[in-house]
N, C-alpha and C positions, 0 to 999 in steps of 0.2 A: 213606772212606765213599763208597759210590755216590751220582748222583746225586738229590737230594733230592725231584725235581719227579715221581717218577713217572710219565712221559709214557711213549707207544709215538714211535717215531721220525717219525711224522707230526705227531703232538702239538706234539713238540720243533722240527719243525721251522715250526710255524703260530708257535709263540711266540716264535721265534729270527725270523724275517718281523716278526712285529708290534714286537720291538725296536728291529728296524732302519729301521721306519716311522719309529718314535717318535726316534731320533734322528737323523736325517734332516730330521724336521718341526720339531724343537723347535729346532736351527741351534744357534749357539753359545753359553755359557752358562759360570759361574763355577764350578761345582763340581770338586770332585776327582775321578777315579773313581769312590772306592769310594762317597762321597758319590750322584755319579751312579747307580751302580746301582738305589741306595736311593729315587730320585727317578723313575728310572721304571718302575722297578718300580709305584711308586701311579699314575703318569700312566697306566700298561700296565691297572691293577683300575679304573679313572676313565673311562678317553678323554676324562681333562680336562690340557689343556696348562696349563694356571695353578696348576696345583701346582708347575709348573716355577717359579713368580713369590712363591709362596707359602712354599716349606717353607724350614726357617732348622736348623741345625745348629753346634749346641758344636763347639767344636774337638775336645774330646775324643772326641764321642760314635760314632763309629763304631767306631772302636780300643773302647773303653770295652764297648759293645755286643755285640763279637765275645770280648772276652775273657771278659767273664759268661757268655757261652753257654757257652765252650770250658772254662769251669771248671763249670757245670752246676748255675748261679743258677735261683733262682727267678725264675717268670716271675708277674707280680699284674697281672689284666684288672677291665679295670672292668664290663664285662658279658660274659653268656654265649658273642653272639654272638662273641667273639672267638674261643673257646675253640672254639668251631665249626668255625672256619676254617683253625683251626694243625693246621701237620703234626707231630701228637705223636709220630710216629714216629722224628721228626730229634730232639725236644725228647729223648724217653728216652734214642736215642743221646747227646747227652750228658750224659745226667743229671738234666738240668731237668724240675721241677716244675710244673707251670700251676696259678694257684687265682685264684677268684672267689669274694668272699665276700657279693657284692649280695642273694641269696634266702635265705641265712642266717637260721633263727628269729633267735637273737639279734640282729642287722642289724636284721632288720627291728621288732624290739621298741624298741630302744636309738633308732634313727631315729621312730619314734612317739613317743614316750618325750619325745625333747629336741628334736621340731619340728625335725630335721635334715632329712639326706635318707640314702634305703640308701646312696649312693655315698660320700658323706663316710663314713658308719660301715663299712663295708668297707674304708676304706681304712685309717682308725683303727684296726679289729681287724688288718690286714695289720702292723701298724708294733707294736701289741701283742703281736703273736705272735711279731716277735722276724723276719718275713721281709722287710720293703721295705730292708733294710742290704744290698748286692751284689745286688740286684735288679733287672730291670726291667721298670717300670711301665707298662704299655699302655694310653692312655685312651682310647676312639674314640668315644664316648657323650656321658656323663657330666662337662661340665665344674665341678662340682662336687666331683668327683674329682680332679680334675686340681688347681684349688685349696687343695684339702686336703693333696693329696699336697707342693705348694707349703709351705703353713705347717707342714708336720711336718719338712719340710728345713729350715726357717730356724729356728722354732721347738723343735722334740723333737730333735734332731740326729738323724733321719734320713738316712741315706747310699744311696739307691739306684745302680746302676751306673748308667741308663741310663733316664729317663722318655721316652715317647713321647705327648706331649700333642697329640692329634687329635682332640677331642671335637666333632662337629658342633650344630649349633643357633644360634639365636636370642636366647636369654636367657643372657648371661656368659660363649659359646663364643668368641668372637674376644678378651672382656677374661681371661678363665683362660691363655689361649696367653700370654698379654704376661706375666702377674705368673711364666709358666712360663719365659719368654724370660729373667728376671731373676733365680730364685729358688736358682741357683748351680751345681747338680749338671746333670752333660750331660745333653743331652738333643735330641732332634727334631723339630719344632713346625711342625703346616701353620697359619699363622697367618690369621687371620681365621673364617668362618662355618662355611668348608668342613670335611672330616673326614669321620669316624664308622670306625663297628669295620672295613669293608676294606681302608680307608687303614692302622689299626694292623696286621692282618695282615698285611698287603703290605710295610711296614715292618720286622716280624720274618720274615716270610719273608727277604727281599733279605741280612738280615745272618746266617741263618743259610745262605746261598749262602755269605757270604765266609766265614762262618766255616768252613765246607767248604774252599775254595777256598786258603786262609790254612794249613789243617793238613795239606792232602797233598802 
């Protein structure tokens, strides 16, 4: 596959510059590689160096990550704007699906309904439909989602490949990342306040690089 980023050779090389800021600046640090990619990559969509201090990674989950893709998993956002941000054009290369189910009449019915919220109930229809098994989960919103998607793992035997719990906010975003840190299945977690949907793009961007990178 060519490469994913789209750039003109000036482009690639402003971004290929700001990499080497960013690791230069950020000095040394625990991660693996492929890990690191993946870490600033969000520090690269931020110009925040404390996601270097913040993100936490499954062991499994990068490997875990690259193979859903390379087999051409669904991909389940907790809102639109993720969906905004992804390059669908690497996702059909291989196969992958993106669905958001937060605007959904039903969603939105079923959430009025039982005094839920849309993101719990989209994540419940995602796991009804029979897609969050080999899937992965991007939350950058929504920790409410990210909770839910939690108790359908422990609970509903839900099996995703790979959750990306990044949900930004105030109310339950730092405690949704923790019960996400415990809840068993891999997964990628900026833990604390920080987040929201560029963090999860930047997050599936970086692994669809390796996944690039891993297949040629």
């Amino acid at each position: 596959m060519n490469d994913m980023r789209q750039m003109t050779s000036l482009g690639r090389s402003i971004e290929d510059s700001s990499f080497a800021i960013i690791d230069a600046e950020a000095g040394p640090h625990e991660f693996g590689p492929a890990e690191w990619q993946v870490v600033r990559r969000v520090i690269h969509a931020t110009a925040d160096f404390e996601f270097k201090t913040l993100m936490r990674f499954h062991p499994e989950a990068v490997r875990a990550g690259i193979a859903a893709l390379q087999s051409g998993c669904p991909v389940i956002v907790d809102v639109k704007m993720i969906l905004a941000g992804l390059n669908e054009e690497r996702l059909r290369a291989y196969g992958c699906a993106s669905h958001c189910f937060i605007s959904d009449e039903d969603v939105i019915a079923r959430a009025k309904a039982e005094n839920s919220t849309r993101a719990i109930e989209s994540m419940r229809k995602a796991h009804q439909l029979g897609l969050l098994d080999g899937a992965i989960v991007a939350i950058g919103n929504a920790p409410t989602a990210l909770l839910e998607t939690a108790r359908l793992v422990r609970e509903a035997g839900a099996r995703p490949a790979l959750v990306l719990g990044v949900p930004v906010g105030f109310v339950s975003a730092a405690e949704s990342k923790e019960v996400a840190l415990a809840m068993g299945a891999p997964h990628i977690v900026a833990r604390g306040r920080k987040g929201g949907s560029p963090i999860a793009v930047a997050i599936l961007h970086a692994l669809l690089l390796l996944s690039t990178e891993r297949s040629s």
